[in-house]
Wavefront OBJ file of the C-alpha trace (Angstrom):
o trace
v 7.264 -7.271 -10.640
v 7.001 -5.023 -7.808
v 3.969 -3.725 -5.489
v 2.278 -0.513 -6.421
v 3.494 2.462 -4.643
v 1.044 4.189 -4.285
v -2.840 3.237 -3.100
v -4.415 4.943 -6.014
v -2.219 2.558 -8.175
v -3.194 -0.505 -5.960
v -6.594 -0.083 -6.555
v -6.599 0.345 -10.276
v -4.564 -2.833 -10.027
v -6.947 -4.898 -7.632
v -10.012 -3.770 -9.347
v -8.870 -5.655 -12.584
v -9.939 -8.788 -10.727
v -13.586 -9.260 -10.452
v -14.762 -7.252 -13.752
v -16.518 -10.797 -14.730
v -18.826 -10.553 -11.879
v -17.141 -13.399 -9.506
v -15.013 -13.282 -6.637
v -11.409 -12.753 -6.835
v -8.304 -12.635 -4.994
v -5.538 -10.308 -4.622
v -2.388 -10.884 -3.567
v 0.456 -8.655 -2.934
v 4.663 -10.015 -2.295
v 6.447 -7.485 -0.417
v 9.639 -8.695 0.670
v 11.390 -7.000 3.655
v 12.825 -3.494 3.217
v 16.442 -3.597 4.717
v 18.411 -5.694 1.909
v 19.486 -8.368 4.672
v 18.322 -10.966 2.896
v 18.477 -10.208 -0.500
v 20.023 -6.743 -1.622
v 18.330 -6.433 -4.878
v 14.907 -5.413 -2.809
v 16.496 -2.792 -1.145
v 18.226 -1.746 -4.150
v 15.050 -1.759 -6.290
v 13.152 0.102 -3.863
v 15.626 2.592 -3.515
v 15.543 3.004 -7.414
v 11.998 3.614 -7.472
v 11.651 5.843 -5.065
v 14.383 7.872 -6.606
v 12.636 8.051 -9.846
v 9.508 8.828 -7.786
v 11.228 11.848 -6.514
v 12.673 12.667 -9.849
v 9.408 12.919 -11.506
v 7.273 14.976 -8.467
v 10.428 17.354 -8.751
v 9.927 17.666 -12.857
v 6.040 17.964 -12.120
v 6.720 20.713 -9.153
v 8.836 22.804 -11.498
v 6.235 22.367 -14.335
v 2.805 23.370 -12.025
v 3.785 26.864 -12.003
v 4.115 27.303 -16.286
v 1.545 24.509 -17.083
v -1.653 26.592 -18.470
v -3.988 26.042 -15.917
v -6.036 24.317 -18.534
v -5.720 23.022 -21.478
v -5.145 20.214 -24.216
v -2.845 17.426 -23.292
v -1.545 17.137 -26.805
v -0.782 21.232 -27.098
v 0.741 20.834 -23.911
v 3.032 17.796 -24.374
v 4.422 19.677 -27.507
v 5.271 22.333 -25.466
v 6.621 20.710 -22.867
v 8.026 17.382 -23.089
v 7.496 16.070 -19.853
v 4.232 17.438 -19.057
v 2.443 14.418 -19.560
v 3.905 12.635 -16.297
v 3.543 16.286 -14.522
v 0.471 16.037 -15.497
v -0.481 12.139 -14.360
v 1.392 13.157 -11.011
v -1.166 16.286 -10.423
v -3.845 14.079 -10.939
v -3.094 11.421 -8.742
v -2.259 13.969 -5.771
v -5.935 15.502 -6.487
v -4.725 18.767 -8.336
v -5.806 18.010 -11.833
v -8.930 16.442 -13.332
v -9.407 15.408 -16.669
v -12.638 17.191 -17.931
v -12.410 14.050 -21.336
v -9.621 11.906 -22.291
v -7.735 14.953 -23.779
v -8.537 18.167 -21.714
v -7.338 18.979 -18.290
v -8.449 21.509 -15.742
v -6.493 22.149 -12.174
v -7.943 22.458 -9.339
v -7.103 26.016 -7.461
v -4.724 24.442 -5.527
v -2.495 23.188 -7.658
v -1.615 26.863 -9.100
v -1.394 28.522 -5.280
v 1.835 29.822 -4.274
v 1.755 26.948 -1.954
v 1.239 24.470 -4.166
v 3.503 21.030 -3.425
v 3.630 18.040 -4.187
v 4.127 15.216 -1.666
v 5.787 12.235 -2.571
v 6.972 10.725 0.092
v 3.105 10.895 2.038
v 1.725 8.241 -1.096
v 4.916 5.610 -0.373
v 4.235 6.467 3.287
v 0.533 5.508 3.228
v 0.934 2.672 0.570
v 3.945 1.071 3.615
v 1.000 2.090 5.742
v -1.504 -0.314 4.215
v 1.141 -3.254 3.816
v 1.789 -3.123 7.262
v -2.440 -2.303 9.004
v -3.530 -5.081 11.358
v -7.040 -3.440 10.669
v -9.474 -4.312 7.589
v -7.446 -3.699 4.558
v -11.087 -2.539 2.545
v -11.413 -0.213 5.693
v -8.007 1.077 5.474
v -8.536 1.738 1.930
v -11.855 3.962 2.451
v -10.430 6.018 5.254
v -7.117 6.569 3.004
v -9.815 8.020 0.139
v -11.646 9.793 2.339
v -14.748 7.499 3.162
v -14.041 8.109 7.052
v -18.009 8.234 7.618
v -18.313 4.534 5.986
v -15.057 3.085 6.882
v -15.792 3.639 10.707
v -17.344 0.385 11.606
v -16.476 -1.221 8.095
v -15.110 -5.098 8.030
v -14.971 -6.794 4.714
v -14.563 -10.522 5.919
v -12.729 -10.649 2.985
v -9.244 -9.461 3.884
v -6.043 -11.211 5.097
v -6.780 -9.343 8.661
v -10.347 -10.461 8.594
v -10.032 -13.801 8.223
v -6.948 -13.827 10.616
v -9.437 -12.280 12.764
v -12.293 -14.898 12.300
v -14.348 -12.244 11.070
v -14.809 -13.835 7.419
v -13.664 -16.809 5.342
v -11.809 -17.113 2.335
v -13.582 -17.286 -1.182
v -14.412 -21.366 -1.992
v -13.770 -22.191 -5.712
l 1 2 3 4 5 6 7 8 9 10 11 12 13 14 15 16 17 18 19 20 21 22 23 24 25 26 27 28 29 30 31 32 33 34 35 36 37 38 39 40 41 42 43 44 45 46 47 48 49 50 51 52 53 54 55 56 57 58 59 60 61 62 63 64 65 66 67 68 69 70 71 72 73 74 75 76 77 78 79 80 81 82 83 84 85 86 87 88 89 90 91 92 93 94 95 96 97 98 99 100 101 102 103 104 105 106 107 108 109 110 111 112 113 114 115 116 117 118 119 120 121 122 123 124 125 126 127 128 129 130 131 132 133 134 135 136 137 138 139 140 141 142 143 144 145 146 147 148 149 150 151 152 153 154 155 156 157 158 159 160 161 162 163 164 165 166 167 168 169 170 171
C-alpha cells in the first residue's frame, strides 16, 4: 500500500468512506522520504515517480496524434497505450469524457503548447501531506474553490482538531 499521488486520486479514495450516510475516517501512512530509516520507502517512491514520468512522457507524445475526439475503444486499437494517455489528460483537465466510451479534449490539450505536468500533482499531493492549515480547505483551494475555501474549517481534520477547532467523530 502506498498514498495516492496525486489529490484527484486521494479524493476518489477518501470519498469511498461515508457512501452509507455516516461519518468516517481517513487515514493516510506516509513514512519519511529520505530512506534513513528504511530504504524500501525511498526506493518505492522513487519507482513510482519514475513510472509517473514514464507514462506523462507516453501521454505527451500521444496528445499531438490522438484524434481530438473520439471512441476510446477505436482509439486503444490504434494505439496501444492511449488509454493511460488518455486517463492522464483527464486528470490534468485536458480531456472529458462526454459517456463512459467517448472523449472530447479540451482546446488546450491540442495547442502547440500543450504539456503535461507531472511533477506539479506529486508536488501538490507532498503539499497537502505536509499543510498545517484545514486539510478540507486545502483540498478546495487545490480544485479551485478559492471563493469557499477562504474562511473554510472542517473541525474534522487532523489540523483542526490539533487546533481545538473540532473533535473527533464518537462511535
Amino acid at each position: 500500500f502506498q498514498a495516492p499521488s496525486l489529490l484527484s486520486e486521494y479524493i476518489q479514495e477518501v470519498g469511498r468512506g461515508g457512501r452509507d450516510g455516516k461519518p468516517a475516517e481517513a487515514l493516510t501512512l506516509v513514512s519519511e522520504p529520505t530512506g534513513w530509516l528504511d530504504p524500501e520507502d525511498k526506493q518505492r517512491q522513487k519507482f513510482l515517480v519514475d513510472k509517473l514520468r514514464s507514462q506523462h512522457q507516453t501521454a505527451q507524445k500521444l496528445i499531438k496524434q490522438l484524434p481530438t475526439m473520439g471512441n476510446i475503444n477505436a482509439v486503444t486499437d490504434e494505439f496501444p497505450d492511449a488509454a493511460i494517455a488518455l486517463s492522464i489528460l483527464h486528470s490534468s483537465g485536458k480531456l472529458r469524457w462526454r459517456d463512459p466510451f467517448n472523449y472530447i479534449m479540451n482546446k488546450s490539450a491540442t495547442g502547440k503548447t500543450a504539456s503535461l505536468d507531472y511533477n506539479s500533482g506529486i508536488q501538490e499531493m507532498n503539499q497537502y501531506f505536509t499543510t498545517s492549515k484545514c486539510r478540507w480547505q486545502f483540498l478546495l483551494q487545490a480544485f479551485g474553490f478559492s471563493k469557499e475555501a477562504q474562511n473554510m474549517r472542517c473541525g474534522h481534520c487532523d489540523n483542526c482538531i490539533r487546533r481545538g477547532r473540532g473533535k473527533i467523530f464518537n462511535n
